[in-house]
N, C-alpha and C positions, 0 to 999 in steps of 0.2 A: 678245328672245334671252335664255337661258338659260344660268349659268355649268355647263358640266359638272364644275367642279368643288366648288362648293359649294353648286348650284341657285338663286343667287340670280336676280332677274330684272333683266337692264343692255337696254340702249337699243339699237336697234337699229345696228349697226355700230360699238358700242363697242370701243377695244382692250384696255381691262383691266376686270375684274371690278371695281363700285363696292364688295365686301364681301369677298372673300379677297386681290385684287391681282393675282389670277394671267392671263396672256399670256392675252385671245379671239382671238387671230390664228388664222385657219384654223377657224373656227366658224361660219361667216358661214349656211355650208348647212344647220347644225343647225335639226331641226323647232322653230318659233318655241312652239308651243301645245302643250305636254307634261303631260298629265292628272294627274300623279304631284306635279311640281315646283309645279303651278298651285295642288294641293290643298294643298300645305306652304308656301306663299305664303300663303294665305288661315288657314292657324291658325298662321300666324308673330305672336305676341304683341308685339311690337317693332314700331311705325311707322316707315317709311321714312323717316322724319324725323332720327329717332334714329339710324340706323342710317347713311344717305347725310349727312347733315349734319357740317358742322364741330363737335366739343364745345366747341370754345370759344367761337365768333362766332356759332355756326348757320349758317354761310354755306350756301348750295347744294350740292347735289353736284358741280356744275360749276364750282365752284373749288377744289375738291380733286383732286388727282392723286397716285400710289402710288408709292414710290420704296423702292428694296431697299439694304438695307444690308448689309454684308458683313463680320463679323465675325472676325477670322484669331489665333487663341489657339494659344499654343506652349508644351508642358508639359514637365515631368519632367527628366531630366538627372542628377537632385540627390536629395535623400532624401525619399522618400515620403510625408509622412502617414498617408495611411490607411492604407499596408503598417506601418507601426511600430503605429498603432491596433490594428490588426484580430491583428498579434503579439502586443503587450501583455494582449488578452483571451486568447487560443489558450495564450501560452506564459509570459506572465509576464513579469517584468521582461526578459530577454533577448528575448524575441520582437520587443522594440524595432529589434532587429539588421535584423527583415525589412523596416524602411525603407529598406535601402540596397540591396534588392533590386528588379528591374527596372527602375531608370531608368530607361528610354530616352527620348528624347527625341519628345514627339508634337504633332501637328499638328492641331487640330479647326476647322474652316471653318463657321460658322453665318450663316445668309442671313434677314434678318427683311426682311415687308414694312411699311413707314410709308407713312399716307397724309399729304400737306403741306397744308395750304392757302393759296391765294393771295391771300384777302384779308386775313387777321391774320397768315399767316408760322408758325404753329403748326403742330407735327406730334404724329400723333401713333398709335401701334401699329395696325395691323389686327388683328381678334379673333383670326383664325387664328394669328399671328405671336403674338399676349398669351397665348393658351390654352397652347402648346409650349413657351415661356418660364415659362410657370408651374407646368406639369409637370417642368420638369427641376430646378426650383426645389425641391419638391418632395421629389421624389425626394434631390436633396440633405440640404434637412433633416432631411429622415427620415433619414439616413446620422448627421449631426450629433447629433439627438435619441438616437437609439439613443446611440452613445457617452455624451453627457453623463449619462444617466439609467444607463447601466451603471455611470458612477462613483458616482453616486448611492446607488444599491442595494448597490457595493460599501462603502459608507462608511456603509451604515443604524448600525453599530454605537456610533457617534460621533466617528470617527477624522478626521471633517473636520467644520471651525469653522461655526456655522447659515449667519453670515453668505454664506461661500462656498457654502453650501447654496444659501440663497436669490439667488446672483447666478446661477449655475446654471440654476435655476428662468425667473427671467426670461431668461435666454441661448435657453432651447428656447421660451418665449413670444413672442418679436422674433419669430424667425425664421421663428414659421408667421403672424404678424400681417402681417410684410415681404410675402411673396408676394400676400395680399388687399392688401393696399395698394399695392403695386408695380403690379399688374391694374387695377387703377383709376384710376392715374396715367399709366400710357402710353398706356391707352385713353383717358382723358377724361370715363368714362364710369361710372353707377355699376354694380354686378354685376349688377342688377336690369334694369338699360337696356343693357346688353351682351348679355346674356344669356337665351335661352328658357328657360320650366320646367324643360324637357326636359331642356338644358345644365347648370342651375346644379346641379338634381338628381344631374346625374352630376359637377357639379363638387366641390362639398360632400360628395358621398359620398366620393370619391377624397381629397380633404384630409382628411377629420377620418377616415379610415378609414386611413389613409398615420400621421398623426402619434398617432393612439390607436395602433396597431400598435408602433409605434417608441417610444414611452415604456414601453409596459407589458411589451415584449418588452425590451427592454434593463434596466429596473427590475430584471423576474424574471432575468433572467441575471444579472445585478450581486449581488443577495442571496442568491442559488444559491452565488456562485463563492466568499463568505464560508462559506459551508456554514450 
């Protein structure tokens, strides 16, 4: 049987996917021999080993099981950040004001799957669940990157000490190293054995194409706004 949601191949009468986590309940009728999924099984570069195993024991895939966590983050209220950021470049020192704008107070609900295992007690992310987490990751730093490099750019003239230059520097370094490291600590696993060609290709391009964007766009705004 066949996960319709991420074409892996589980055992016949399975209830959850051994590779995304997701419910096979109500699958049971799906055609078992699917020409499409069987041929993407066979140029999956990843043995089921890797893939259905514990990363930390090897155990079986039969002594792993999938469990959803539920993550419940409650924001704002209070003064912005990134609205005082994003004023500060717009408008100058006053645009700082625009952090006290919109507070309201918000609610974000994030659902990750972890697989457990039962015979070391280790857990540890489904791919699906590491890949989302590490795009929103992401996207964050880029957020962060741009800023810190726009102070940068605005400071090329020397109005800020090297040292703080260079803690700078390494602040936007952490924080795209954290993500590849993060991916491979709650998986288990390394990017290579998590991940197909196919995947990392589009992984790598999205990162170094996300934090090349965000330093050399913020750079050039930061020494623009100097004139």
């Amino acid at each position: 049987m066949y996960c319709k949601f991420c074409g892996k191949k589980n055992p016949d009468g399975a209830v959850f996917c051994k590779e995304c986590g997701k419910n096979l309940s109500g699958m049971k009728d799906v055609v078992k021999n699917v020409p499409v999924l069987q041929e993407q099984q066979e140029t999956e570069i990843v043995g089921d080993f890797d893939i259905f195993s514990c990363p930390s024991c090897r155990a079986d895939s039969e002594f792993c099981y999938p469990m959803v966590k539920t993550n419940v983050k409650t924001s704002g209220g209070g003064y912005s950040f990134w609205n005082g950021c994003c004023g500060l470049i717009l408008l100058g020192p006053l645009g700082l004001l625009c952090g006290a704008c919109g507070g309201s107070v918000r609610t974000k609900v994030r659902s990750e799957t972890w697989w457990v295992c039962r015979q070391c007690g280790k857990e540890f992310m489904s791919k699906q669940s590491a890949l989302e987490k590490a795009n929103t990751s992401m996207l964050m730093a880029a957020l962060y990157s741009f800023f810190i490099c726009w102070l940068i750019g605005n400071s090329i003239d020397g109005s800020i000490d090297f040292w703080i230059l260079a803690i700078f520097v390494l602040v936007v370094v952490g924080l795209w190293f954290s993500i590849y490291k993060a991916l491979q600590d709650s998986t288990g696993r390394q990017l290579r054995d998590l991940l197909t060609e196919g995947e990392q290709s589009s992984f790598w391009l999205r990162y170094c194409g996300l934090c090349a964007a965000s330093v050399i766009i913020g750079f050039a705004l930061g020494v623009h706004a100097i004139g």
